[in-house]
C-alpha positions in Angstrom: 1.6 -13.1 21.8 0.9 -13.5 18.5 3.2 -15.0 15.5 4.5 -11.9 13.8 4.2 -8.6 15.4 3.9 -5.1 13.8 6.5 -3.1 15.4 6.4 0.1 13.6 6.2 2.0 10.2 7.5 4.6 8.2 6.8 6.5 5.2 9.9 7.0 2.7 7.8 9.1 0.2 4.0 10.8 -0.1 4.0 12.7 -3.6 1.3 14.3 -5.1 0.8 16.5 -8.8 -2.3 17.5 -10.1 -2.9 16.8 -13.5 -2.5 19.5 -16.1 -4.0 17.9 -18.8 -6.7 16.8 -17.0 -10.1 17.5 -18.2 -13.2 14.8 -17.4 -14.5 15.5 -14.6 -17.5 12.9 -14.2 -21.0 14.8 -13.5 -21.2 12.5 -10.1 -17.6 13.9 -8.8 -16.0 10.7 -8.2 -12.3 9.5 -9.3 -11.5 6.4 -11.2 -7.5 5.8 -11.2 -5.3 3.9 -12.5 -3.4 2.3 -9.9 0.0 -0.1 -9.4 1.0 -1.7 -6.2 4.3 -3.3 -5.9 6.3 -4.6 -2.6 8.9 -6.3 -1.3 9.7 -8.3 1.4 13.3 -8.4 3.2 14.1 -10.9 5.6 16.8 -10.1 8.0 19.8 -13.1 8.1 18.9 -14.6 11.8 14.9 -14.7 10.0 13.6 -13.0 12.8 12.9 -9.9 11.2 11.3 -8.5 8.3 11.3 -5.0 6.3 8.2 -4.6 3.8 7.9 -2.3 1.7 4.9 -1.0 -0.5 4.4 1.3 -3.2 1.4 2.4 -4.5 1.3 4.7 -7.6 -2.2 5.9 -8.5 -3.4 7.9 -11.7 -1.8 8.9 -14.7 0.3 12.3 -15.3 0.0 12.5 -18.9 -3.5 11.1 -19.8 -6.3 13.7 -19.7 -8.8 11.5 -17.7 -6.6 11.3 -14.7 -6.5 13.9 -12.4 -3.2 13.7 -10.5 -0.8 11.4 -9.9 0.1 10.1 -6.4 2.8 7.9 -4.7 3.3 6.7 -1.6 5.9 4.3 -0.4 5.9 3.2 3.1 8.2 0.7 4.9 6.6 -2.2 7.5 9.2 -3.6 10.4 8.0 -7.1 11.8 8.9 -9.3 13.9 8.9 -13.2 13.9 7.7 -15.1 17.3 9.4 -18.7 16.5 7.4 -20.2 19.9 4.2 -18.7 18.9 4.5 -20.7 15.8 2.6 -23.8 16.6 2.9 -25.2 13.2 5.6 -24.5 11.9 4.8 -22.7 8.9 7.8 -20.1 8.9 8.2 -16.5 9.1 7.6 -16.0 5.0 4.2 -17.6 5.4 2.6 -15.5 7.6 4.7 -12.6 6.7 3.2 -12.4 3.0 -0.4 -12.1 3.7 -0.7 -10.9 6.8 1.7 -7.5 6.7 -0.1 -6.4 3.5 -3.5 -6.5 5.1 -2.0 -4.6 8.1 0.0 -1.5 6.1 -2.7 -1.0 4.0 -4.9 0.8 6.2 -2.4 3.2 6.5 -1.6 3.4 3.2 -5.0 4.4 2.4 -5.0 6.7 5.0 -2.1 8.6 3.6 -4.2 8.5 0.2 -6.9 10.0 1.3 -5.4 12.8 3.9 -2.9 13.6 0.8 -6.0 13.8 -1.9 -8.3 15.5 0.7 -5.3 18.6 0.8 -5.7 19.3 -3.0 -8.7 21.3 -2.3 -9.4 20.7 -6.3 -10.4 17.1 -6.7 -12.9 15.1 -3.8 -11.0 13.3 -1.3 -9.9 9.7 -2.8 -10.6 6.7 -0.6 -8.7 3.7 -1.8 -11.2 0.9 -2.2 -10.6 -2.7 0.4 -8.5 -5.0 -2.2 -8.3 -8.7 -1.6 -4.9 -9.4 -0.4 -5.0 -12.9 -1.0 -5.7 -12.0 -5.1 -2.9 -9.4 -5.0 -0.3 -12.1 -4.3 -2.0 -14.1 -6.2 -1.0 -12.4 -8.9 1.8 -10.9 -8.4 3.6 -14.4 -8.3 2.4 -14.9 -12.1 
């Protein structure tokens, strides 16, 4: 058994507007966004169980090289294994890194199924991100 398991996921919100304003089209077709992640992590009070949420926000609705907006916010439930945890590191430890770099194949999925529906714009495929950099920064 491992140390944290993935027991299931939700999605609270997929929403998608194509931008009006919208007029650069790049002559190979692809998509540059802009794009925010945020998350949170919520520990239950025995510290056996964890929430995490992520919400990723890509493009721009009012900038005329962006074209559409998309949000997704999806909800992670784990659990913590105390007696698989040989050293002692703690639920937060492992919980941080490791339940980012499992949700986000499925937030990318939702990306891409969501963009591929627009019938206007290519289908969008998130790039891989470095999960370890993410943190990184978002503790600055």
């Amino acid at each position: 058994m491992a140390v944290i398991n993935f027991d299931d996921y939700k999605v609270i919100e997929m929403h998608f507007n194509e931008n009006d304003q919208f007029n650069d089209m790049r002559e190979d077709g692809l998509i540059e966004l802009e794009t925010e992640f945020n998350f949170n992590f919520s520990l239950n009070d025995a510290q056996d169980k964890a929430v995490v949420e992520i919400r990723v926000i890509l493009g721009e609705y009012n900038s005329d090289n962006q074209p559409f907006f998309l949000t997704v916010i999806m909800q992670g439930f784990f659990t913590y294994n105390t007696s698989e945890d040989e050293q002692s590191n703690g639920f937060d430890t492992y919980l941080k890194g490791n339940s980012l770099a499992i949700m986000f194949p499925y937030i990318r999925q939702i990306v891409s199924t969501l963009t591929s529906m627009s019938n206007k714009f290519p289908t969008y495929t998130m790039p891989t991100i470095n999960i370890a950099k993410l943190l990184e920064k978002s503790s600055e």
